[in-house]
C-alpha positions in Angstrom: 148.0 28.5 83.7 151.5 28.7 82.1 150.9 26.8 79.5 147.5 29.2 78.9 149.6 32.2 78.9 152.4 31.4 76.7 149.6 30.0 74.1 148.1 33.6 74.2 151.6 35.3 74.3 151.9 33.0 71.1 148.7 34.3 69.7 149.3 37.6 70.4 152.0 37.8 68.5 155.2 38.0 70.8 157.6 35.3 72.5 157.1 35.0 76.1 159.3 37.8 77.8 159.0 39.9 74.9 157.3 43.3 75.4 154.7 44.4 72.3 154.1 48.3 71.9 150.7 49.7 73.4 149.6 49.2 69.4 145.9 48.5 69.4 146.3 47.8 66.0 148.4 44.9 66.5 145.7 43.2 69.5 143.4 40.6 67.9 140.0 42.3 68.2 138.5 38.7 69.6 139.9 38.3 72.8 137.9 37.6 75.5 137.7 39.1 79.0 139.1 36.2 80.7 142.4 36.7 78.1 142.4 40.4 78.4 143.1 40.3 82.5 145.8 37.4 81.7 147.5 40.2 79.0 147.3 42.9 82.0 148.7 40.5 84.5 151.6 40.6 82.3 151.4 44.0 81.2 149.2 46.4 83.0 149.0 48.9 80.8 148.5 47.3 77.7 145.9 49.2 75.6 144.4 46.5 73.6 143.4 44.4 76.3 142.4 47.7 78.4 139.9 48.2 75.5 139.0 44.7 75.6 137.8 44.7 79.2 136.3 48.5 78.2 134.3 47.1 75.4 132.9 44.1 77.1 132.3 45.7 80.1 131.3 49.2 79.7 127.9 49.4 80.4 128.4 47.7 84.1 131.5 50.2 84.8 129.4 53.6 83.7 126.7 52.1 85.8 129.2 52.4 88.8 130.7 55.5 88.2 126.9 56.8 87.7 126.1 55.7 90.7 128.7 56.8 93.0 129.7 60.3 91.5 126.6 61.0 89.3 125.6 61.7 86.0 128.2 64.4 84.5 129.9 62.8 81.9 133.4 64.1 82.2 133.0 63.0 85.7 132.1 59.7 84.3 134.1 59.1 82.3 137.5 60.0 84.9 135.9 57.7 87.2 135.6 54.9 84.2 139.6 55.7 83.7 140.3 55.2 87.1 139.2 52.0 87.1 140.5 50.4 84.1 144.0 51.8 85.3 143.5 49.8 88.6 141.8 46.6 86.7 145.4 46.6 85.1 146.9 47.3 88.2 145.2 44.3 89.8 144.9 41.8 86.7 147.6 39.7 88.5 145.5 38.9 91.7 143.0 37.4 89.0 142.0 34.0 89.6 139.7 32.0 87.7 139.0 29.3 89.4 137.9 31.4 92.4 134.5 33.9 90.1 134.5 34.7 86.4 135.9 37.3 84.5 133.2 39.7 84.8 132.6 38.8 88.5 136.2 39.9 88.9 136.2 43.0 86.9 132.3 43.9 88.7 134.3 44.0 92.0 137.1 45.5 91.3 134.8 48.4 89.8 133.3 47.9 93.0 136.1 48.5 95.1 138.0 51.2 93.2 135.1 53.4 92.8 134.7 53.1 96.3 138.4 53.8 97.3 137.7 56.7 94.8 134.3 57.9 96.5 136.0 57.5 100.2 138.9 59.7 99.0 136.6 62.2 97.8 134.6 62.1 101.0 137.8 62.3 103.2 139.0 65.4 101.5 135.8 67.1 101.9 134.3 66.8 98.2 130.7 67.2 97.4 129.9 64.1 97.5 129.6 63.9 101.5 131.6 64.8 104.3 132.4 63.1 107.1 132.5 65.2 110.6 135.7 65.9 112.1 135.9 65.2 116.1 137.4 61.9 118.2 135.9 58.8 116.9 
């Protein structure tokens, strides 16, 4: 794997331990998913590779949010926001020997729309609330 990453540092376009501005115009426009989570790993809030994952994956992480929160689109699109912020968050626990790239990014849609939808629910939003009293 180290020899994986420092090839794509090297492609990239920085030395390993070098930092790169958030310029999407400086990201190679080909990188895959699989590459992308290996950029956030080592930079979670790097913008080309957060567009990478958003571009492949879009569809599947509207689908989520749709499904969870609805169909208003500002709502949408937070929930979409929220999750690319904790795809980079989490790109480290990545591991691809264990699911694929999309596997990985499907559950950790999963999970943070869920974490989202709980919150909501816990705080008494409109999307359910939970009855107070002993459990």
């Amino acid at each position: 794997m180290a020899g994986r990453l420092k090839s794509l540092h090297l492609r990239c376009g920085f030395a390993q331990g070098q930092m790169r501005s958030d310029r999407v115009a400086s990201v190679p426009k080909i990188l895959t998913t699989d590459e992308a989570i290996f950029l956030l790993a080592i930079q979670p809030k790097d913008a080309g590779a957060l567009i990478t994952i958003y571009d492949n994956h879009s569809r599947r992480l509207r689908r989520t949010a749709t499904r969870l929160f609805g169909r208003d689109p500002e709502v949408v699109a937070r929930v979409v926001n929220s999750i690319l912020v904790a795809i980079g968050r989490k790109a480290a626990t990545y591991d691809p020997q264990t699911m694929s790239a999309g596997e990985w990014v499907r559950d950790c849609a999963n999970a943070e729309a869920g974490r989202l939808r709980e919150a909501l629910c816990g705080a008494g939003g409109s999307a359910g609330r939970r009855k107070r009293g002993a459990v």
